[in-house]
MMTF fields as JSON, N, C-alpha, C and O atoms, coordinates in Angstrom:
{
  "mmtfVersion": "1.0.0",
  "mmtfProducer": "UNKNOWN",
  "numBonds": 411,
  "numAtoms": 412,
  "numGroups": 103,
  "numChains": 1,
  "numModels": 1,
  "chainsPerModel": [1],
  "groupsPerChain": [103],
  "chainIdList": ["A"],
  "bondAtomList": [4, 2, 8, 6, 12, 10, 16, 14, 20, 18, 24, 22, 28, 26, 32, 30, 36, 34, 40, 38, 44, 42, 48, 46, 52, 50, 56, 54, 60, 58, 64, 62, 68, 66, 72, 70, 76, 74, 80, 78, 84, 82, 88, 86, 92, 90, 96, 94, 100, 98, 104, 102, 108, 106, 112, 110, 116, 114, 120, 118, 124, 122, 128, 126, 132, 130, 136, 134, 140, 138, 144, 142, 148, 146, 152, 150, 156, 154, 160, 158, 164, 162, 168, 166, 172, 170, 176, 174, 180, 178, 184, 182, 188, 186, 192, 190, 196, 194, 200, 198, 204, 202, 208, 206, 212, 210, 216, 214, 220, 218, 224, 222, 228, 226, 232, 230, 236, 234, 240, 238, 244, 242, 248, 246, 252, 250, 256, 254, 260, 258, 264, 262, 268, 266, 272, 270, 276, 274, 280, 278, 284, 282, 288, 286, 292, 290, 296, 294, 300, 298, 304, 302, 308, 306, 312, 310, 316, 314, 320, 318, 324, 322, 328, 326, 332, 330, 336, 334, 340, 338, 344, 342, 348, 346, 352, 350, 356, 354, 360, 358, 364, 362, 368, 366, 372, 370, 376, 374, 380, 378, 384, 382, 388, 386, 392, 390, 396, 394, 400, 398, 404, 402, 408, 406],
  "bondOrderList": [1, 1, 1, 1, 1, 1, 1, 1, 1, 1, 1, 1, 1, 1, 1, 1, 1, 1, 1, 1, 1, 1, 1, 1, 1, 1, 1, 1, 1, 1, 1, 1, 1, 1, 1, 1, 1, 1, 1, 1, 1, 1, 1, 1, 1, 1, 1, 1, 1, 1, 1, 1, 1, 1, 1, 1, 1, 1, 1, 1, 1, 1, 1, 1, 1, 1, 1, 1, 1, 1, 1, 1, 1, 1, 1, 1, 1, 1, 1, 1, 1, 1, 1, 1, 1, 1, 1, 1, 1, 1, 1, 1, 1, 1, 1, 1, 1, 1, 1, 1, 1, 1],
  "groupList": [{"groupName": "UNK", "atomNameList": ["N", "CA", "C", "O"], "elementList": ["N", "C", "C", "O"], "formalChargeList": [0, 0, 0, 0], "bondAtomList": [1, 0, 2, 1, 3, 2], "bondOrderList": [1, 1, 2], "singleLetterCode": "X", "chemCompType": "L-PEPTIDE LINKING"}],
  "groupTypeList": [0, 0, 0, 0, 0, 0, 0, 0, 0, 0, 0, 0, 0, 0, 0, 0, 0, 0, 0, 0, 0, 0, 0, 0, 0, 0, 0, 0, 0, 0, 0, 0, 0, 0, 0, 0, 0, 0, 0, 0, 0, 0, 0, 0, 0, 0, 0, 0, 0, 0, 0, 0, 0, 0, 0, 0, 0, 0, 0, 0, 0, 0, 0, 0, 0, 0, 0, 0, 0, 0, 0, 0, 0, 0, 0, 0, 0, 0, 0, 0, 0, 0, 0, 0, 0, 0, 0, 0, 0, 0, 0, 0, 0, 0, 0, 0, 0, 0, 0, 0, 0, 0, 0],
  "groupIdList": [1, 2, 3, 4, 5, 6, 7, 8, 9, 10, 11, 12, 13, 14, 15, 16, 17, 18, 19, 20, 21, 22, 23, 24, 25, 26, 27, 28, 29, 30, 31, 32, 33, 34, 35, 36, 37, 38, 39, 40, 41, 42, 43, 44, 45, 46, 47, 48, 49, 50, 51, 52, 53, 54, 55, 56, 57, 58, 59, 60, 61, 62, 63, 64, 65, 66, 67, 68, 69, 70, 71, 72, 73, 74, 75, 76, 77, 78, 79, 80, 81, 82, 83, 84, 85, 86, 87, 88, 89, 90, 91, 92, 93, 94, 95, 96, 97, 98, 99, 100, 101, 102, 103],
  "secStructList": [7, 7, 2, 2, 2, 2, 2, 2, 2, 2, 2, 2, 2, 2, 2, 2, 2, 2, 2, 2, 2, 2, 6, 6, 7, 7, 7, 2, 2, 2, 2, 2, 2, 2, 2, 6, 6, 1, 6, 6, 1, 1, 7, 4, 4, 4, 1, 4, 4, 4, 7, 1, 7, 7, 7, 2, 2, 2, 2, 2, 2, 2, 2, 2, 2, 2, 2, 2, 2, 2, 2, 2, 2, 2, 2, 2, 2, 2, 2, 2, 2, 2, 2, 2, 2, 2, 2, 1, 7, 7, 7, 2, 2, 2, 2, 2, 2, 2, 2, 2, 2, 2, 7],
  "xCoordList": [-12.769, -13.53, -14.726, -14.616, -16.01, -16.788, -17.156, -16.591, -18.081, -18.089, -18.988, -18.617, -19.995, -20.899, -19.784, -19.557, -19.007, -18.013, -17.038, -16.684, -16.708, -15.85, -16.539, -16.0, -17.833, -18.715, -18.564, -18.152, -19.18, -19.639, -18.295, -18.297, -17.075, -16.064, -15.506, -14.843, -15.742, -16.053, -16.782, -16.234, -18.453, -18.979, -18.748, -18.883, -18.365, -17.551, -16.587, -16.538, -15.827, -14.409, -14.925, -14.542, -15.78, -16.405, -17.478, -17.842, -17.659, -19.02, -17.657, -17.408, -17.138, -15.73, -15.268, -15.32, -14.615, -14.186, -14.825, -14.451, -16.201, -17.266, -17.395, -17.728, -17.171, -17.38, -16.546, -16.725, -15.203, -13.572, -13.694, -13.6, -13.839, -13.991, -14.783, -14.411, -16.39, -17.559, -16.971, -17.236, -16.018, -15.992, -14.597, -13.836, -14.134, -12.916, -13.312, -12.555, -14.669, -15.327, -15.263, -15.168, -15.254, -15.232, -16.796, -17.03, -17.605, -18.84, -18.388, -17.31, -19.764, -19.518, -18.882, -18.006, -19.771, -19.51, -18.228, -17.601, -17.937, -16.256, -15.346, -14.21, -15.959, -14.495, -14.886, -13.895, -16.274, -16.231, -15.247, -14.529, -15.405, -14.987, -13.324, -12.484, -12.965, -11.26, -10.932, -9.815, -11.779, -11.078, -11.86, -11.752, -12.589, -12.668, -11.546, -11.682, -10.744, -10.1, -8.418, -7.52, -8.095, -7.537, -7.417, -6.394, -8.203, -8.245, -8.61, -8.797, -8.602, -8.382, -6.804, -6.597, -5.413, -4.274, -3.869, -2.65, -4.591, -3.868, -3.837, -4.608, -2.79, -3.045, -3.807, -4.066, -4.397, -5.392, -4.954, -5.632, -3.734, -3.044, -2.84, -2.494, -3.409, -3.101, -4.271, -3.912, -5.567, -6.659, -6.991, -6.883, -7.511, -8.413, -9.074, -10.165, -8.97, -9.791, -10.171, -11.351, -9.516, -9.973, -11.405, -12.188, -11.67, -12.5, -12.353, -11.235, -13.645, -13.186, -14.438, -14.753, -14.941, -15.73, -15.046, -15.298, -14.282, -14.322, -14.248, -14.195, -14.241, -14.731, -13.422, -12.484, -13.606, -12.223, -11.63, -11.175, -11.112, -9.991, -9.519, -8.476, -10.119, -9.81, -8.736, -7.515, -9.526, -9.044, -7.233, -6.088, -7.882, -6.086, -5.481, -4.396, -5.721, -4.706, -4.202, -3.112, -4.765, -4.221, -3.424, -2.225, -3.614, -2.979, -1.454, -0.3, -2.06, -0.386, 0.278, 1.345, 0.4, 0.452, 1.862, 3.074, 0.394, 1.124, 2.707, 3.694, 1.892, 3.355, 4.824, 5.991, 3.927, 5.466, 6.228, 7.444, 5.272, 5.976, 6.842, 7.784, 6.004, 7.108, 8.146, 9.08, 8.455, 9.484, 10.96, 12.165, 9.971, 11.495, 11.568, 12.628, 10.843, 11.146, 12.7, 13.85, 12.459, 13.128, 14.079, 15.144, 14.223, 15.176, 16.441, 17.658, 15.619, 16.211, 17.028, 18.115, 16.393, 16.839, 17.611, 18.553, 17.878, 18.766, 20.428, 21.417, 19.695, 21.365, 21.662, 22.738, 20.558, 21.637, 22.013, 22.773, 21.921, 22.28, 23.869, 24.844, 23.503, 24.908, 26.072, 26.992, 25.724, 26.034, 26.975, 28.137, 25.968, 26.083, 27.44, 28.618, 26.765, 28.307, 29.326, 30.205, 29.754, 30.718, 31.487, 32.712, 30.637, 31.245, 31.859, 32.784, 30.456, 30.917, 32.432, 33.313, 32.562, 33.472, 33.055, 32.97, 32.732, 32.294, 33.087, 33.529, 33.31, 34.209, 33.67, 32.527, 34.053, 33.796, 32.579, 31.608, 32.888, 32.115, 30.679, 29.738, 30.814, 29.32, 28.976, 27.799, 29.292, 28.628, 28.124, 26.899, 28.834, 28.41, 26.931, 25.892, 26.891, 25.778, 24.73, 23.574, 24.897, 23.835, 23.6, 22.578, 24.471, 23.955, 22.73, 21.612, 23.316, 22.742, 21.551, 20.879, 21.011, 20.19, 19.052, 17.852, 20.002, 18.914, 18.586, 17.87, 19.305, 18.858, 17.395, 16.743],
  "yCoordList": [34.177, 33.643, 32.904, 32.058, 33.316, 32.782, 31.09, 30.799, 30.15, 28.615, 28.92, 28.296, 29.81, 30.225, 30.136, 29.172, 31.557, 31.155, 30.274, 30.421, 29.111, 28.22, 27.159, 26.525, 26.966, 25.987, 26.057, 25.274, 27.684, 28.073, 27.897, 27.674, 28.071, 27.58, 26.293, 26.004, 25.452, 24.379, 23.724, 23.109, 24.08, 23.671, 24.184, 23.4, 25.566, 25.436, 24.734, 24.707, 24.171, 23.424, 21.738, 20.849, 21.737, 20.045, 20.089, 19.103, 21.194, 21.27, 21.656, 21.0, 22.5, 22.096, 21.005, 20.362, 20.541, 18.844, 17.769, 16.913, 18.01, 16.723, 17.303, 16.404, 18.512, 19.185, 19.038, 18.828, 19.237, 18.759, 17.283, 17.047, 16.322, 15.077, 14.085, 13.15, 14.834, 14.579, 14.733, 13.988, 15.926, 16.116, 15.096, 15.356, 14.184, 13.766, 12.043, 11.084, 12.068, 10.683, 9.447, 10.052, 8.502, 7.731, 6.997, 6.522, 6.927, 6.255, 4.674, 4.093, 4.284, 2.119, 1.66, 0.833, 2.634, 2.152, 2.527, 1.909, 3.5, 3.997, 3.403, 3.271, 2.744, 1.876, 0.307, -0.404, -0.379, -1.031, -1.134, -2.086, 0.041, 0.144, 0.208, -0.259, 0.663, 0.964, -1.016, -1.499, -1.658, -2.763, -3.841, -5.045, -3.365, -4.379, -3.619, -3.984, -2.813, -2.273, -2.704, -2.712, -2.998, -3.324, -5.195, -5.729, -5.653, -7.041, -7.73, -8.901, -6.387, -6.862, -6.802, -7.308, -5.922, -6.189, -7.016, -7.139, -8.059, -9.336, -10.15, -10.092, -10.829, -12.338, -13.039, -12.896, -14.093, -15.055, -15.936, -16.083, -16.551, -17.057, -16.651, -17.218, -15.025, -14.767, -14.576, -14.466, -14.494, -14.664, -16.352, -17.389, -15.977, -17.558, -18.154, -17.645, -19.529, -20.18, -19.56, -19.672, -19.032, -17.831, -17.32, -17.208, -17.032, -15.988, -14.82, -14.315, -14.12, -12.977, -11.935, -10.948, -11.913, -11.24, -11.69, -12.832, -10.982, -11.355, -10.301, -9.11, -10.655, -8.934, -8.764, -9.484, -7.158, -6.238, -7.013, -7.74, -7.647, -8.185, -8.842, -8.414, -9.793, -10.905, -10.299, -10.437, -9.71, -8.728, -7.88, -7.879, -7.313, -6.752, -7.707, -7.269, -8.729, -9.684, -10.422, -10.941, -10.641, -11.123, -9.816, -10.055, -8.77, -7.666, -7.867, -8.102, -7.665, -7.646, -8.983, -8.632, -10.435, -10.982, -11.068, -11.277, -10.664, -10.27, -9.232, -9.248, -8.333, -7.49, -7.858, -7.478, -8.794, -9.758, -10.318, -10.386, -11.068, -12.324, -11.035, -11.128, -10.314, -9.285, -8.977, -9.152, -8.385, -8.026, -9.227, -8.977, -11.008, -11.794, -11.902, -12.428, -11.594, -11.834, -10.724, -11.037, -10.112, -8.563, -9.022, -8.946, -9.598, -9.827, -10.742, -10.581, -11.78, -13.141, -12.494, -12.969, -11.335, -11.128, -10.711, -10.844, -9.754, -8.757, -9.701, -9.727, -10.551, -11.654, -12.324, -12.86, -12.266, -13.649, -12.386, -12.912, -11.733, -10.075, -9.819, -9.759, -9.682, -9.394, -10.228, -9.795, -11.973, -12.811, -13.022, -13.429, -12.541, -12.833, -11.663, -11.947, -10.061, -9.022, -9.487, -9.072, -9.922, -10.904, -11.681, -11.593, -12.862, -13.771, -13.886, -14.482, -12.656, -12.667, -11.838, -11.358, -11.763, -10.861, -9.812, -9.73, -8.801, -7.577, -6.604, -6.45, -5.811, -4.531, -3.824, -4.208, -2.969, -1.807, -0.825, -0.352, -0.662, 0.189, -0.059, 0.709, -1.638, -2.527, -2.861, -2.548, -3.131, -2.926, -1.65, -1.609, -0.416, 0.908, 1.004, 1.283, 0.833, 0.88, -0.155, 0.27, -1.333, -2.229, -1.202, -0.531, -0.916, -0.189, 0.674, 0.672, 1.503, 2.455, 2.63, 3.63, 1.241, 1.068, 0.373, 0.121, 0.2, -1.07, 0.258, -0.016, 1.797, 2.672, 3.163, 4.007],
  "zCoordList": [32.021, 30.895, 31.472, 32.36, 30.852, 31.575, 30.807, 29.753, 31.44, 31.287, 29.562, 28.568, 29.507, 28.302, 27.224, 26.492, 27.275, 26.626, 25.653, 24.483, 26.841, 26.956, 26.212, 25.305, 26.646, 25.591, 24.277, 23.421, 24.274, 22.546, 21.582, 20.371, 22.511, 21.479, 21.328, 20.332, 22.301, 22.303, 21.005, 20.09, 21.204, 20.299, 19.013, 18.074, 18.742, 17.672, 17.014, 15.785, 17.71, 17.31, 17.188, 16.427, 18.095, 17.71, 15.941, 15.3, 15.687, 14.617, 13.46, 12.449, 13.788, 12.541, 12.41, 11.362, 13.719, 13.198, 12.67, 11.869, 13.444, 12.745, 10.842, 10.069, 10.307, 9.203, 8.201, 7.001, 9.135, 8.373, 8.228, 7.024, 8.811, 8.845, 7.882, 7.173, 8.216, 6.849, 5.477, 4.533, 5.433, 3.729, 3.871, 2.939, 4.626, 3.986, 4.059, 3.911, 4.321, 4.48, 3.529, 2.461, 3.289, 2.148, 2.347, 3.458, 1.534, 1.695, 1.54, 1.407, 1.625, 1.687, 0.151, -0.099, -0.875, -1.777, -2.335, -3.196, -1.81, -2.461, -1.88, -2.337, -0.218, -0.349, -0.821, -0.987, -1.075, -2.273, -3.582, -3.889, -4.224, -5.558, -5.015, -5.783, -3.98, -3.965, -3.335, -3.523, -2.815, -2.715, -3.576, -3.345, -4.503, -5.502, -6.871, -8.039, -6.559, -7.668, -7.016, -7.859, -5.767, -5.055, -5.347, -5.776, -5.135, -5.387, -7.19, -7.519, -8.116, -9.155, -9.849, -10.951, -8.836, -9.076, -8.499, -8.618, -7.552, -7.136, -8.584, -9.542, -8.385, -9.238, -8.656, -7.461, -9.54, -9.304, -8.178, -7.161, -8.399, -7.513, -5.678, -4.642, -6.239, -4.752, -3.896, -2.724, -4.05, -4.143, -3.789, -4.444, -2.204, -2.263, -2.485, -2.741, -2.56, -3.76, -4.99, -5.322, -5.604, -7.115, -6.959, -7.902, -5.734, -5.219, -5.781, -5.885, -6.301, -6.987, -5.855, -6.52, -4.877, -3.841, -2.51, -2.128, -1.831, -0.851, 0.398, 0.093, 1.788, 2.533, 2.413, 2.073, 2.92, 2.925, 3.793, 2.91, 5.056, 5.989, 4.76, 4.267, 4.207, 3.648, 2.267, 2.192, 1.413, 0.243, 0.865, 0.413, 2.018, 2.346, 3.235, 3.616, 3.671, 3.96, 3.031, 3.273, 1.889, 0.273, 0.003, 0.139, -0.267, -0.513, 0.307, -0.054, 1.443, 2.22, 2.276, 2.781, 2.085, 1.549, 0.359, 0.297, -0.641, -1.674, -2.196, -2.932, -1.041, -1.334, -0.193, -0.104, 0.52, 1.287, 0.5, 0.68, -1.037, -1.17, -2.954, -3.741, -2.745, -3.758, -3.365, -4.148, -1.99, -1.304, -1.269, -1.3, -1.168, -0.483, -2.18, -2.518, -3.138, -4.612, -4.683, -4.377, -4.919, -4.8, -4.066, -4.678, -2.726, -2.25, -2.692, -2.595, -3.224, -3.799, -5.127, -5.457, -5.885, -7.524, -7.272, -8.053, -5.809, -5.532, -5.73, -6.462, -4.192, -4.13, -5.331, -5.597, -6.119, -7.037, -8.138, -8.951, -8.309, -9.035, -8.927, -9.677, -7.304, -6.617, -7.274, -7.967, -6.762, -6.927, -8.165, -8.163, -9.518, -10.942, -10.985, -11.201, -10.665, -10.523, -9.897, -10.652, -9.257, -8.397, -8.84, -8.754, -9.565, -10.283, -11.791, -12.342, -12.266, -13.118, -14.045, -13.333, -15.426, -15.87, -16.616, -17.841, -15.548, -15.784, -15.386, -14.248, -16.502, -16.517, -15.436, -15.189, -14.733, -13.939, -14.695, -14.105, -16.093, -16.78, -17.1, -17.303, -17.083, -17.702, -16.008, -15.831, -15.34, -13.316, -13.575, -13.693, -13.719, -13.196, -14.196, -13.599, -15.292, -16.153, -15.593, -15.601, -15.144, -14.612, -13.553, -13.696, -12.357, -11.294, -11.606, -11.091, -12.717, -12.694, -13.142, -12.89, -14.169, -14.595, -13.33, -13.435, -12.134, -11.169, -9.826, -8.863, -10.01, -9.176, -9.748, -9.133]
}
């Protein structure tokens, strides 16, 4: 195989990828609009100083954040859930229906 060759497909495969890549691009303003659409499902609360502009680090570190303090939520409803099935006097039949309602 000669080096001519070896280039031209080369530069083929680099002018596809730069091509495949371009069309899957997000411009400034689209990821604008995805993290000002992003930082309008925070609560206010979660948002600093009730900042309603702030740069993207800032915007997805509120974001992630946020979905930490959803998670130990979730966690907490879970145990005292448990807790409540446990203690309480619940038929087998009325558990299996909560279950099934909390899958």
């Amino acid at each position: 195989m000669s080096s001519s060759s070896r280039r031209s497909r080369t530069r083929r495969a680099g002018s596809s990828l730069s091509s495949s890549s371009s069309s899957r691009s997000i411009s400034e303003d689209q990821i604008s609009e995805l993290l000002s659409k992003l930082q309008a499902l925070l609560p206010e609360s979660q948002t600093r100083n009730g900042a309603h502009r702030g740069s993207a680090a800032r915007v997805l570190q509120d974001t992630c954040s946020y979905i930490r303090s959803l998670h130990q939520e979730v966690d907490n409803l879970s145990e005292t859930l448990a807790e409540l099935l446990s203690s309480a006097d619940v038929t087998s039949d009325q558990a299996a229906i909560i279950r099934s309602l909390l899958m």
